[in-house]
Backbone as CSV, one residue per row, in Angstrom:
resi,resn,N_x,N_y,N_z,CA_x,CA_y,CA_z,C_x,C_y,C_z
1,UNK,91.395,10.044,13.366,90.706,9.965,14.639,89.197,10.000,14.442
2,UNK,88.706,10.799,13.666,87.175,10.526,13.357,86.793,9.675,12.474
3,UNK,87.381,8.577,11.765,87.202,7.906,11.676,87.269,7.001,12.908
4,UNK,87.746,6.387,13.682,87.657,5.490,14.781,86.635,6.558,15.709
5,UNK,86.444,7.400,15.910,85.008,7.666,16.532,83.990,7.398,15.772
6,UNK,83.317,7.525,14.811,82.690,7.094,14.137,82.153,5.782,13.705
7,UNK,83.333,4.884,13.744,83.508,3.288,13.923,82.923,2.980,15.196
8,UNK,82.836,3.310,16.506,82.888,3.461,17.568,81.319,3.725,17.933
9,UNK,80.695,4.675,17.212,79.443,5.247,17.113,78.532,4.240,16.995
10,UNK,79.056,3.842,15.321,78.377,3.041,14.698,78.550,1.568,15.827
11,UNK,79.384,0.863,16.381,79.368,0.007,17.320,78.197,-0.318,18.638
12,UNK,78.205,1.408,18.837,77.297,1.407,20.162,75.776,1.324,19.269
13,UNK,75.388,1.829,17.905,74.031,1.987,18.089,73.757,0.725,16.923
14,UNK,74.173,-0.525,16.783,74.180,-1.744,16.252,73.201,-2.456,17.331
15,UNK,72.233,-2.591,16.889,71.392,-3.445,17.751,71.260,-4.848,17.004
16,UNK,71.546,-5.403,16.821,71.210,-6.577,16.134,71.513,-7.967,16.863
17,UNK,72.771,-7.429,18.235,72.842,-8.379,19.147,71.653,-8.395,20.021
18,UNK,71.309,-7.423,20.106,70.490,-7.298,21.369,69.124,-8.251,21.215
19,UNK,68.664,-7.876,19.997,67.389,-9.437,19.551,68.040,-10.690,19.911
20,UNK,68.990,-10.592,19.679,69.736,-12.358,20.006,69.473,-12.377,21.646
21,UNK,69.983,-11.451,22.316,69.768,-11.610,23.655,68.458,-11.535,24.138
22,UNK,67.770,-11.058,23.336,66.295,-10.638,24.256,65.520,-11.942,23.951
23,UNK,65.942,-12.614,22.979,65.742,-13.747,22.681,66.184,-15.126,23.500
24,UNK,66.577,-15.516,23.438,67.782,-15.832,24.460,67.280,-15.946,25.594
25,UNK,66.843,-14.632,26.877,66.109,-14.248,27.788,64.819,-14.566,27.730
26,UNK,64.337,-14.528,26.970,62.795,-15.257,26.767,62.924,-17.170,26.831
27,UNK,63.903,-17.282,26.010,63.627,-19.013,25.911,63.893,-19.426,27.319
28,UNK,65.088,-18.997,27.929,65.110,-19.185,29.003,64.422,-19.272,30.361
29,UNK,63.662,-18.289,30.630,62.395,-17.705,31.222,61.043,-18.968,30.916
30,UNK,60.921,-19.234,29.915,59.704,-19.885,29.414,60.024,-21.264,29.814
31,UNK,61.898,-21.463,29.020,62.009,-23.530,29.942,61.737,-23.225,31.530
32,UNK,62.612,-22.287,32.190,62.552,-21.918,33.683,61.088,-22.276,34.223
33,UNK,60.001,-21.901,33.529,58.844,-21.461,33.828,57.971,-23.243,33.850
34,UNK,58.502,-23.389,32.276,58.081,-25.040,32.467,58.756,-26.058,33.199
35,UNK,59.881,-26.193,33.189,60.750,-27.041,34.015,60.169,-27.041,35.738
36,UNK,59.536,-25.962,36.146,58.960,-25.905,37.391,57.604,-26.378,37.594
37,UNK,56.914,-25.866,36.258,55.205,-26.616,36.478,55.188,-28.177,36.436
38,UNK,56.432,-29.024,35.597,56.739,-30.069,35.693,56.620,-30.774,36.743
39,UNK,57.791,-30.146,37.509,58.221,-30.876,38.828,57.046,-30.663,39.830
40,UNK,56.366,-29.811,39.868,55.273,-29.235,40.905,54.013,-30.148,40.364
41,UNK,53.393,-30.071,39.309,52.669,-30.957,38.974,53.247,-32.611,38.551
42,UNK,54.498,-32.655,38.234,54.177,-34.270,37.758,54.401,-34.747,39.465
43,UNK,54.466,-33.815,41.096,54.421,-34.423,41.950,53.132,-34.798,42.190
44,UNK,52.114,-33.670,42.190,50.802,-33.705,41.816,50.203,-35.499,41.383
45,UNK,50.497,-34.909,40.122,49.645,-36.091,39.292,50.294,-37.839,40.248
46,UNK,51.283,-37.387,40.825,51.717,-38.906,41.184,51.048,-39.163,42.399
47,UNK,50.829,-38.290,43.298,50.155,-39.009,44.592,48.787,-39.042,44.026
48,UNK,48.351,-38.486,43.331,46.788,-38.287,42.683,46.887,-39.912,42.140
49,UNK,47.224,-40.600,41.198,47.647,-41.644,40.945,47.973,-42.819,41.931
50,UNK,48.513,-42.447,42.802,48.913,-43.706,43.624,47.502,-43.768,44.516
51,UNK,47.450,-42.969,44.414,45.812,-42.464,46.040,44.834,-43.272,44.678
52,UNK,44.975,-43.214,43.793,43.489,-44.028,42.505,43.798,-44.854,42.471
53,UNK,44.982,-45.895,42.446,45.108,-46.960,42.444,45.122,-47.998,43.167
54,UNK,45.776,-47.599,44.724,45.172,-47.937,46.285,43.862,-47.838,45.865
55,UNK,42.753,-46.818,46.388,41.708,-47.244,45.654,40.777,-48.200,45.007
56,UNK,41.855,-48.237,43.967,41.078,-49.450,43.443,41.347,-50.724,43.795
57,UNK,42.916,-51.028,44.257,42.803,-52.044,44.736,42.558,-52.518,45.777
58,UNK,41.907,-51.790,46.751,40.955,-52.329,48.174,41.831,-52.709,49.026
59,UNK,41.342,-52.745,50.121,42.089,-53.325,51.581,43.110,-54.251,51.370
């Protein structure tokens, strides 16, 4: 029996998943983060663009 508590011990204080996850949580967060400045700015840059090119091409 103290052996399988012990096994058990050693289970809970194994951190080595937890970098994988905290990892993981970050990449995620960061595409999340870009995937939005994308869409928000490449709407941006497009009417900015169409409004310069009307523009230039006159009445």
């Amino acid at each position: 029996m103290n052996r399988v508590s012990a096994s058990f011990d050693a289970f809970l204080r194994d951190e080595s998943g937890v970098t994988a996850i905290e990892y993981g949580l970050v990449a995620s967060i960061v595409s999340i983060t870009i995937l939005t400045s994308i869409t928000y700015f490449g709407t941006q840059v497009n009417s900015f663009l169409t409004a310069a090119a009307n523009a230039i091409k006159g009445p």
